[in-house]
C-alpha positions as CSV (number, residue, x, y, z in Angstrom):
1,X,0.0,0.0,0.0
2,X,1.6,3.5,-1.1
3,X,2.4,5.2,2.0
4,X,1.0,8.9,2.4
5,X,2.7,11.7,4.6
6,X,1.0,13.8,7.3
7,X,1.8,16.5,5.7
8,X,0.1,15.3,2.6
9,X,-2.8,14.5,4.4
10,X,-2.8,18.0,6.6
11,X,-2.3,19.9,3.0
12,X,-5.9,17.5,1.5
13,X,-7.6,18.0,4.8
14,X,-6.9,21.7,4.5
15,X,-8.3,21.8,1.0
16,X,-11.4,19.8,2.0
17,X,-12.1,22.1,4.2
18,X,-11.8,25.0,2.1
19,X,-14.0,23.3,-0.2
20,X,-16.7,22.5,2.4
21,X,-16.7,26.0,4.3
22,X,-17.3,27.4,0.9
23,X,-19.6,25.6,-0.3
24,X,-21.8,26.1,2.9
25,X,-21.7,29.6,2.5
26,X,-20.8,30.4,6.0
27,X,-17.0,31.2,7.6
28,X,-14.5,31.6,4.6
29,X,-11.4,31.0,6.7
30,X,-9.2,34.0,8.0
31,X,-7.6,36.6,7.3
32,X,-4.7,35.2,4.6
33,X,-6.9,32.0,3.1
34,X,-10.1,33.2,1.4
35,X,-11.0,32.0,-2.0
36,X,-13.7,33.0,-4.3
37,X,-16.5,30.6,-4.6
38,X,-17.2,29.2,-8.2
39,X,-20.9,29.6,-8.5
40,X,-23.2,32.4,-8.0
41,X,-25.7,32.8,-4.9
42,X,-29.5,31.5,-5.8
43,X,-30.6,34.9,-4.5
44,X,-29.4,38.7,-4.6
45,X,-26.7,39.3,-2.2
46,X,-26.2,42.9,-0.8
47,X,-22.5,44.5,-1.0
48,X,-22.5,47.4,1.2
49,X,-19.2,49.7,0.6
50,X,-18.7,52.5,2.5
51,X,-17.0,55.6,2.0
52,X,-17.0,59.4,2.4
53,X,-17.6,61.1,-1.2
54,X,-20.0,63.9,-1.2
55,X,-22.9,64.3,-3.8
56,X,-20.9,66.1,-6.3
57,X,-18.3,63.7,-6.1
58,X,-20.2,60.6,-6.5
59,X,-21.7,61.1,-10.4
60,X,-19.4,58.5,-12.3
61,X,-19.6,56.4,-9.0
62,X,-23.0,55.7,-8.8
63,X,-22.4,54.9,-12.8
64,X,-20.1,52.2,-12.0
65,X,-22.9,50.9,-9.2
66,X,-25.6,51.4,-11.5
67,X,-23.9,49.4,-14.1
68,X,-23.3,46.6,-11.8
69,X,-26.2,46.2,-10.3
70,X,-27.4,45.8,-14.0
71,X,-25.0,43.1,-14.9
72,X,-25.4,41.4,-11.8
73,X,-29.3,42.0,-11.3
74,X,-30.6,38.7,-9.2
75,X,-26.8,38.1,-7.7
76,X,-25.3,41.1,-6.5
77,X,-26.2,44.4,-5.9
78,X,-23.5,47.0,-4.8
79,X,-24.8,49.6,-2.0
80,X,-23.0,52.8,-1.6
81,X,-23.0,54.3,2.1
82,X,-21.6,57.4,2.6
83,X,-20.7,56.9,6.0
84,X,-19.0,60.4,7.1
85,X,-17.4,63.4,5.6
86,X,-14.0,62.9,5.4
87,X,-11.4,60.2,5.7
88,X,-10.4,60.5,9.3
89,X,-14.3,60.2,10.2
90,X,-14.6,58.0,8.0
91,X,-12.0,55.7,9.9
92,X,-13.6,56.4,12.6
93,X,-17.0,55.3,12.3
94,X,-15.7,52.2,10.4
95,X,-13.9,51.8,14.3
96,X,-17.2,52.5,15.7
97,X,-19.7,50.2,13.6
98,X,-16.9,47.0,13.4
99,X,-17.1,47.0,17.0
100,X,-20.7,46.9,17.0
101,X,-20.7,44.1,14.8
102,X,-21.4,46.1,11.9
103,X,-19.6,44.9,8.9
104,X,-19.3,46.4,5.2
105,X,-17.8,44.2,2.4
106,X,-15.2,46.7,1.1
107,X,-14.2,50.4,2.3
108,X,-12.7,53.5,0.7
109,X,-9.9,55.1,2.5
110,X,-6.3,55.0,3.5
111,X,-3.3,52.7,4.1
112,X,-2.9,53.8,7.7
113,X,-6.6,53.0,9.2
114,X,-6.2,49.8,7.2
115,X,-3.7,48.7,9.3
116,X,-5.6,49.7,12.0
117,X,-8.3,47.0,11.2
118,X,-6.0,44.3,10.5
119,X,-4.5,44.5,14.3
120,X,-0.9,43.3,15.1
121,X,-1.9,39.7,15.0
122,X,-2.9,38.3,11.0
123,X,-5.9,36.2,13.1
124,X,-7.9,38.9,14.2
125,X,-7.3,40.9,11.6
126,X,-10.7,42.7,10.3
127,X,-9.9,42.5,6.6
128,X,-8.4,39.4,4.3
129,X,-5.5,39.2,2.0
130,X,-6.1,39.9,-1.7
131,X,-3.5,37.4,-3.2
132,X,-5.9,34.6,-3.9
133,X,-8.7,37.0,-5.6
134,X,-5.7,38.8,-7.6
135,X,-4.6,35.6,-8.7
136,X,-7.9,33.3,-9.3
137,X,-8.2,31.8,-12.4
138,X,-11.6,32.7,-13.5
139,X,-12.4,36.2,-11.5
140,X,-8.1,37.4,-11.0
141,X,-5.9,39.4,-13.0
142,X,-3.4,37.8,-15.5
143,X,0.2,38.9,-15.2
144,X,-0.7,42.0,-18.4
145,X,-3.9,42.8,-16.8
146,X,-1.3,43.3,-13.5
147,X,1.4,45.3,-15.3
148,X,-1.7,47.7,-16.0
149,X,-1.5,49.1,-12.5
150,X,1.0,51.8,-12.0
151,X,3.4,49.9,-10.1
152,X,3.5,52.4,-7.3
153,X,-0.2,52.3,-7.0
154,X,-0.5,48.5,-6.2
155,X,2.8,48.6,-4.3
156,X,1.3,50.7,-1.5
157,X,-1.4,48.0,-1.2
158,X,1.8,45.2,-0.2
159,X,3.2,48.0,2.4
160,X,1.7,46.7,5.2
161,X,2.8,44.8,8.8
162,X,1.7,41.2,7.0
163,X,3.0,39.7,4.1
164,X,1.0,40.0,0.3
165,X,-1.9,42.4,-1.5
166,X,-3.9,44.3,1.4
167,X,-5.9,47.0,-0.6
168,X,-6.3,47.5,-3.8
169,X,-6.0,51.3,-5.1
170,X,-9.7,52.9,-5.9
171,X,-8.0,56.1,-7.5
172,X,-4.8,58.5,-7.0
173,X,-3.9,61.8,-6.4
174,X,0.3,63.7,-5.2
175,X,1.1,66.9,-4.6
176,X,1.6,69.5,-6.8
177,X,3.6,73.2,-7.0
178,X,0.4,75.7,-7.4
179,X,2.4,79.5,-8.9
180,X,1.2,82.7,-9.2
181,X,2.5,82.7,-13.2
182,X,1.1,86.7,-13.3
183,X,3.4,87.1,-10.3
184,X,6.6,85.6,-11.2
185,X,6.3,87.2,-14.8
186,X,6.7,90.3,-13.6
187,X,3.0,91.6,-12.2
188,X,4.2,92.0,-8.6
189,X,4.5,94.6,-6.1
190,X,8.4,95.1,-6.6
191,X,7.3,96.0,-10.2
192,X,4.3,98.1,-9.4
193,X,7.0,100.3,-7.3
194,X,9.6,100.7,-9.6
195,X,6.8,101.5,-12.3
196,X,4.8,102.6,-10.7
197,X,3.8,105.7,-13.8
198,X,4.7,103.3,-16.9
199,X,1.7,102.9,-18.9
200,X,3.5,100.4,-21.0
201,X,4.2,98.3,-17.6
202,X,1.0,98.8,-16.9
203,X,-1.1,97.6,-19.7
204,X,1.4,94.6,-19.8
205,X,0.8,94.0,-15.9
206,X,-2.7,94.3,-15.8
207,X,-2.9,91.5,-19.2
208,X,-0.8,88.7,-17.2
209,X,-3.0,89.5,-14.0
210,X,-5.8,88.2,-16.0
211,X,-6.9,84.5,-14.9
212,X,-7.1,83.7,-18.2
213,X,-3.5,85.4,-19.3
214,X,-2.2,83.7,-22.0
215,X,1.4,82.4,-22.0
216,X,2.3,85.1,-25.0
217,X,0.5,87.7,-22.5
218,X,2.8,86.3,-19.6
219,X,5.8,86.4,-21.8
220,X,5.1,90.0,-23.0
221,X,5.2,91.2,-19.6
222,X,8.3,89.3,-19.0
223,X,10.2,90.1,-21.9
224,X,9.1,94.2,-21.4
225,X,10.5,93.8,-17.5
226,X,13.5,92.4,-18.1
227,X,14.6,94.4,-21.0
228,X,13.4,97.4,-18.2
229,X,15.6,95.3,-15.2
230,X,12.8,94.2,-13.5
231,X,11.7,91.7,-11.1
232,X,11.0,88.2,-12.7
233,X,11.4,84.7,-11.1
234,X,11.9,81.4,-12.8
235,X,10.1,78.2,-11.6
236,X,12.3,76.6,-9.5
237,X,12.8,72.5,-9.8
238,X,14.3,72.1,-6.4
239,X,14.5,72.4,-2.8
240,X,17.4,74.7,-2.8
241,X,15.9,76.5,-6.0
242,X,12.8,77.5,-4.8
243,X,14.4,78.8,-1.4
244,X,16.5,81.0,-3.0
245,X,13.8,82.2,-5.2
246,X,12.0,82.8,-1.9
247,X,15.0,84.4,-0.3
248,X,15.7,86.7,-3.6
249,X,11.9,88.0,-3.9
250,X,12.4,88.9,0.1
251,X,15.5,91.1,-0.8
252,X,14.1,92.3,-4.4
253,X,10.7,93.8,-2.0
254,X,12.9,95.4,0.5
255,X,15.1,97.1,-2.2
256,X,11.6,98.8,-2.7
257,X,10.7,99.2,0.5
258,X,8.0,96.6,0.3
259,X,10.0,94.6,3.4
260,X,7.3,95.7,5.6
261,X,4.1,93.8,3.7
262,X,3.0,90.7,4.4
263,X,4.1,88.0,2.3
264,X,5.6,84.1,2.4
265,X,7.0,83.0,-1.0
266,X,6.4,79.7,-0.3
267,X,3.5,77.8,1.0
268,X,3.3,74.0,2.1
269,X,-0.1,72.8,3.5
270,X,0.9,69.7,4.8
271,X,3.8,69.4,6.8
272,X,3.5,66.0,7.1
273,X,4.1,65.5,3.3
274,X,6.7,67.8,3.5
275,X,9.1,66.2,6.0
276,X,8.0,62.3,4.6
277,X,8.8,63.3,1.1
278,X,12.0,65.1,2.2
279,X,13.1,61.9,4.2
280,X,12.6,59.6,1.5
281,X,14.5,62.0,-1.2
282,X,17.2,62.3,1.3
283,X,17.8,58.9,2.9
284,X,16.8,59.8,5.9
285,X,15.5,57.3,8.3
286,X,10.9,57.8,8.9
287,X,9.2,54.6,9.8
288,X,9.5,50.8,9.0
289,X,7.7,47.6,9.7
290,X,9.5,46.3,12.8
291,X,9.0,44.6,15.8
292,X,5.4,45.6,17.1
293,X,6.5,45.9,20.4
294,X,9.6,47.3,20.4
295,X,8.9,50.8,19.1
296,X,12.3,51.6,18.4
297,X,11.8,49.1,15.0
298,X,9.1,51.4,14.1
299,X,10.0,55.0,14.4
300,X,13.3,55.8,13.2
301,X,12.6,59.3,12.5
302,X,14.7,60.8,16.1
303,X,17.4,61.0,14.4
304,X,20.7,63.3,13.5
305,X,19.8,63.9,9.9
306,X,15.7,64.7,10.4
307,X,17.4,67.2,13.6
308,X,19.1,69.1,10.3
309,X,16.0,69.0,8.3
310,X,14.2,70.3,10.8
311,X,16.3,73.4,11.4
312,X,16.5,74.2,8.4
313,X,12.7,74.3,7.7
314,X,12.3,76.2,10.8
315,X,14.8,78.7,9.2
316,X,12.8,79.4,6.6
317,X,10.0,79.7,8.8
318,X,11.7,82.4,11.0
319,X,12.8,84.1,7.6
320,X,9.3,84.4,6.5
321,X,10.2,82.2,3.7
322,X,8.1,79.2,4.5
323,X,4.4,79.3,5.8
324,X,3.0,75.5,6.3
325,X,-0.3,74.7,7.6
326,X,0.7,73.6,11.1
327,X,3.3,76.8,11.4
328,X,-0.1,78.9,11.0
329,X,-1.3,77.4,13.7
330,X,-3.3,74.6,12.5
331,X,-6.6,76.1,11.4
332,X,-5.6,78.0,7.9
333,X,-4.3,76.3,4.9
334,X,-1.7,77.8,2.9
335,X,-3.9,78.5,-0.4
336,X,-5.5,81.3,1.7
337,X,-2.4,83.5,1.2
338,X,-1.8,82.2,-2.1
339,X,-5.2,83.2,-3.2
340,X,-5.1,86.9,-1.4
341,X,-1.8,87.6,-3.2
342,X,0.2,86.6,0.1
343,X,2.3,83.9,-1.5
344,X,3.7,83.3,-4.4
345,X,3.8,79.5,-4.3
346,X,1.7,77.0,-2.5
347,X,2.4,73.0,-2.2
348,X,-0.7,71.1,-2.0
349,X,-3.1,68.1,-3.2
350,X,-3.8,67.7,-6.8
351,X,-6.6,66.9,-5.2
352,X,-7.4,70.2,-4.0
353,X,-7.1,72.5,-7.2
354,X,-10.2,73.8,-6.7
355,X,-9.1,75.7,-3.8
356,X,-6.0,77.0,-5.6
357,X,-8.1,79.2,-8.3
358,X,-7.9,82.7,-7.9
359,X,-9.4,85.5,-9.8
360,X,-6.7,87.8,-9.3
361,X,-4.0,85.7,-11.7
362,X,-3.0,82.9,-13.6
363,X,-2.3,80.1,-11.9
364,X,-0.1,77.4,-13.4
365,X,1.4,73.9,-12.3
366,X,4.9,72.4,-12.2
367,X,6.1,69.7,-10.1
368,X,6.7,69.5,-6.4
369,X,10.8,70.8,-6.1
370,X,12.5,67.7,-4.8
371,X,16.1,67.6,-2.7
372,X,19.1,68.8,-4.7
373,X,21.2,66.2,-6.0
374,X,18.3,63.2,-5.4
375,X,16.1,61.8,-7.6
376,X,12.5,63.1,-7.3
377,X,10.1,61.4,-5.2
378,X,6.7,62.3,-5.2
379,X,4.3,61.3,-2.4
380,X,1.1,59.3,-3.1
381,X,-2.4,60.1,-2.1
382,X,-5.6,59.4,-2.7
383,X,-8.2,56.5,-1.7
384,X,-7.6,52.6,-1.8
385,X,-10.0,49.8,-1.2
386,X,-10.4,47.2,1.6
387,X,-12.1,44.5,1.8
388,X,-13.4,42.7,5.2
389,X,-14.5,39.5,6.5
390,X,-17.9,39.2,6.4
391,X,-17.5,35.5,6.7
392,X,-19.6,34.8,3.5
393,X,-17.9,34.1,0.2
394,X,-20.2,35.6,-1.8
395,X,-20.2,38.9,0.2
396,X,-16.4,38.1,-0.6
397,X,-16.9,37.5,-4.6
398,X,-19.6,40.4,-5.0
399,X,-16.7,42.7,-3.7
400,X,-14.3,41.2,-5.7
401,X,-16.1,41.7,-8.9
402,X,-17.4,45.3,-8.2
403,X,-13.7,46.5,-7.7
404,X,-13.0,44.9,-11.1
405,X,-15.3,46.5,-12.8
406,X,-14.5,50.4,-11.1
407,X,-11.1,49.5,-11.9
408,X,-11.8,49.1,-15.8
409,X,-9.5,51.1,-17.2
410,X,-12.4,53.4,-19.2
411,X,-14.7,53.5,-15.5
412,X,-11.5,54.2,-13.3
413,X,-10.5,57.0,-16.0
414,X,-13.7,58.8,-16.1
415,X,-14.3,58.6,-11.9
416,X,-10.8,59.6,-11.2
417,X,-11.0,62.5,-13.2
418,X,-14.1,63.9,-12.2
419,X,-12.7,64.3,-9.2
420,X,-8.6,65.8,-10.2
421,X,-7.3,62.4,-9.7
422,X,-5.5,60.3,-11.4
423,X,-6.7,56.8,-12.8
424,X,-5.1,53.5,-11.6
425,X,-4.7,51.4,-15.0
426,X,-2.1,52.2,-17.3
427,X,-4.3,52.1,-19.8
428,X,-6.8,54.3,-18.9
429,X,-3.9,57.0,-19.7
430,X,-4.9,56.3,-23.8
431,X,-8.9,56.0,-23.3
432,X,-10.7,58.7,-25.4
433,X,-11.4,59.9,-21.9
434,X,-8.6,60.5,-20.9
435,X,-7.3,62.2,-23.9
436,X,-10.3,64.7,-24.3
437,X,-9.7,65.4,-20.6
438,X,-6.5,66.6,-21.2
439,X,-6.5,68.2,-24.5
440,X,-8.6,70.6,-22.5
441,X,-6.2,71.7,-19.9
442,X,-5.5,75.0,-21.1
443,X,-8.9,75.6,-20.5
444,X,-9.4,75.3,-16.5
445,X,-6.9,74.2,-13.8
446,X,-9.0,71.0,-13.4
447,X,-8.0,69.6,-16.9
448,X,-4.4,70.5,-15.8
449,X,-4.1,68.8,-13.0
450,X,-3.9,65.4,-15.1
451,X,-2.3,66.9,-17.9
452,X,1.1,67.9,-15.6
453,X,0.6,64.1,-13.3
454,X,0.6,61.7,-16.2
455,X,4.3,62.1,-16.5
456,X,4.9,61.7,-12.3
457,X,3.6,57.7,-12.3
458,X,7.0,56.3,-11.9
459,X,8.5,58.6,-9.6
460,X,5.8,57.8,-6.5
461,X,7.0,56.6,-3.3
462,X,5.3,54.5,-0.5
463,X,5.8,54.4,3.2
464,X,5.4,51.3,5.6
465,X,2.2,51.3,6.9
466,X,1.7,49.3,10.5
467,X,-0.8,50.0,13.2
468,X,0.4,53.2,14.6
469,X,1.7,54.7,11.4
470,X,-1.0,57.0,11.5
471,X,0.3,58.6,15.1
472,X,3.7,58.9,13.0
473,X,2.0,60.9,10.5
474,X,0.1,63.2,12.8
475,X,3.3,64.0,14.6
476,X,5.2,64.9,11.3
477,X,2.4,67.1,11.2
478,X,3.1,69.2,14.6
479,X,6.9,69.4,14.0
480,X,7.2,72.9,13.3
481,X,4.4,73.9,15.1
482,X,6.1,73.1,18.3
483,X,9.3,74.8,17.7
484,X,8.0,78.4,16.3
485,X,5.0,78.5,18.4
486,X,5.5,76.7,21.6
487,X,9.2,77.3,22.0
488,X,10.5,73.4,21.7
489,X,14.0,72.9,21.2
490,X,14.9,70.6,17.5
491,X,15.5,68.3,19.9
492,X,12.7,68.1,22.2
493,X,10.2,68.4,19.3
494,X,11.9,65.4,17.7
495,X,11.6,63.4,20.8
496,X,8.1,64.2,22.3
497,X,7.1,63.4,18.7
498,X,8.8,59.6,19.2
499,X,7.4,59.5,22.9
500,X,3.8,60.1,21.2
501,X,4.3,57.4,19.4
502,X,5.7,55.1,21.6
503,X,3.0,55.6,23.9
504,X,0.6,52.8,23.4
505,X,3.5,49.8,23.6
């Protein structure tokens, strides 16, 4: 009689059971072992997904739902929730409801509550691993249809504290350098003094200030100002650029006596984007997946070479140079100055444009300046998708097959850019879409946003995501705040920021 191992029979045991819990309908498994059932249910199951989008946002969404639920009629039927206003209450009621017992079968948001919900131990983890769905014969992706995604877009979704495919991403947004392209043509205050009676100047300045100035308008005015030796700035492509173009404009105003007005050259709304894209561009050491509880695996960030960055954005903070969100305080974003005429650049979401239009000048894009001497790095925003244990593989499958289907590259094109972001699929970049949107973007800052991001997809970076990540975030966030306006030391900032998140261990 052929002899058979026990770990032959443990491996056909495990199968078995696989087999039998899904064909019963009822628990799936855990966390890393859920398959998609073969068959359909005999009657319409419900797929709640929850998420935060308002109204306006939701028009090439409820498409998508709209066409599942038609393809699926009798099976599946997708049910959008809007659950809060924003992602961090979104999170949180997702905390609130899971605990409740209330369960959704996927979930808009972002990397670092998904960790959240998957726990430090894989077993009680809230949501399941994607791996077996990604690769299923029937319902999965083949190894093109995977080389569709924009590799950084699917790598954040294997970034997490367990091994394989966590999330999947819904639809992607960076950041972006908003400029005031009336203002460093020549239609500034420095200007406006030193011509202040040249009709010429004046007809030339008061063209570019148009919202609508034309990049022959803007290069008239440039042209006229330096031939007259002017004031004009060029776009700068990195760090050390733009902070001399800050520094010069400061010494260009008080040559005209202008040093007592109000004015920040540069604007960053998120500081936390700032110092995580400036660690990454630099080498310096931020987070990583360690030892869950030994938080000195986790946060590296209290180190020499974050103490230097962080002086030297304080510097520029000091030197009026520099406004960022948390250095105001908190409660104003850094597109307020921008739009009164108080800034001259402003750092922010592609996501946000709509907050960067003014209708006192042109506004025009370029990318983010990265460190001197690096290669640029871009940060990555925007929503992914979860997907959790509802113990019921055809909860599981419906899921599974609305995501595929708002992933389509012609879908995931036309609801990313209804909202300024940025589609997942490689493909999508050459739907007709995609290329009307586009060939529009003279037209409105909206139709920009895409046109000056299509050429940033291989330059995003990722950061380890764990559960606590979040707290590392947030306290990126207060860095500067502590040292200009509550009188922390480099150091002590640095280290009440690692004690924050060391806290909970």
């Amino acid at each position: 009689m052929k002899k058979v191992s026990l770990k032959t029979l443990f491996l056909s045991g495990s199968a078995l059971l696989t087999m039998a819990l899904t064909s019963c309908r009822t628990n799936t498994g855990g966390a890393e072992d859920q398959v998609l059932p073969t068959d359909d249910p005999t009657s319409e199951i419900t797929i709640k997904f929850w998420h935060c989008l308002g109204h306006e946002k939701t028009k090439n969404l409820q498409i998508v739902a709209n066409k599942f639920n038609e393809k699926y009629a009798g099976k599946y039927k997708i049910d959008l929730v809007k659950l809060a206003g924003g992602y961090d209450d979104l999170a949180d009621s997702i905390k609130t409801k899971t605990k409740a017992g209330e369960i959704p079968a996927l979930a808009m948001g972002y990397p670092d509550s998904f960790a959240t919900y998957m726990t430090n131990d894989v077993n009680n983890s809230a949501l399941y691993k994607l791996d077996n769905f990604i690769n299923d014969p029937e319902y999965g992706y083949t190894e093109a249809e995977l080389a569709d995604f924009v590799p950084g877009f699917m790598e954040e979704g294997k970034n997490y504290q367990f091994e394989g495919t966590w999330s999947m991403p819904m639809y992607k947004s960076t950041e972006i350098m908003y400029y005031n392209a009336s203002y460093m043509a020549g239609a500034n205050p420095q200007n406006d003094k030193k011509f202040d009676k040249n009709s010429e100047f004046i007809n030339l300045s008061n063209a570019a200030n148009d919202p609508l100035a034309t990049d022959e308008q803007l290069e008239a005015l440039t042209t006229w100002v330096k031939a007259n030796e002017g004031y004009t700035y060029n776009v700068p492509e990195t760090w050390n650029e733009m902070f001399a173009t800050a520094r010069q404009i400061k010494t260009d105003m008080a040559a005209q006596g202008l040093e007592g007005q109000e004015f920040y050259p540069v604007g960053y709304d998120s500081d936390a984007n700032m110092f995580i894209s400036q660690f990454a561009q630099r080498g310096i050491d931020y987070t990583a997946v360690g030892d869950s509880s030994d938080p000195s695996t986790q946060y590296l960030f209290n180190n020499d070479q974050a103490k230097a960055l962080l002086t030297e954005v304080v510097g520029y903070v000091r030197d009026k140079l520099l406004i960022t969100k948390n250095s105001l305080g908190g409660s104003k974003y850094t597109n307020e100055y921008f739009n009164n005429l108080k800034s001259a650049m402003s750092i922010g979401s592609t996501g946000g444009s709509s907050f960067n239009v003014s209708a006192n000048f042109r506004v025009k894009l370029a990318p983010v300046p990265y460190a001197d001497g690096k290669q640029p790095k871009y940060i990555q925003q925007g929503p992914s998708i979860c997907f959790f244990n509802n113990d019921d593989p055809y909860i599981h499958k419906g899921a599974w097959l609305f995501y595929k289907l708002l992933a389509d590259p012609t879908y995931n094109a036309e609801l990313a850019l209804e909202n300024s972001y940025d589609p997942v699929r490689q493909s999508s970049f050459e739907t007709d879409s995609y290329k009307e949107w586009i060939a529009k973007h003279d037209a409105d800052l909206k139709f920009d946003i895409p046109y000056h991001t299509k050429d940033l997809r291989d330059k995003y970076m990722v950061s380890p995501v764990f559960v606590g990540s979040d707290t590392a975030r947030s306290e990126m966030e207060k860095l500067v705040g502590k040292v200009v306006n509550s009188n922390y030391s480099i150091d002590e900032a640095l280290k009440t920021a690692y004690d924050a998140c060391s806290a909970g261990y």
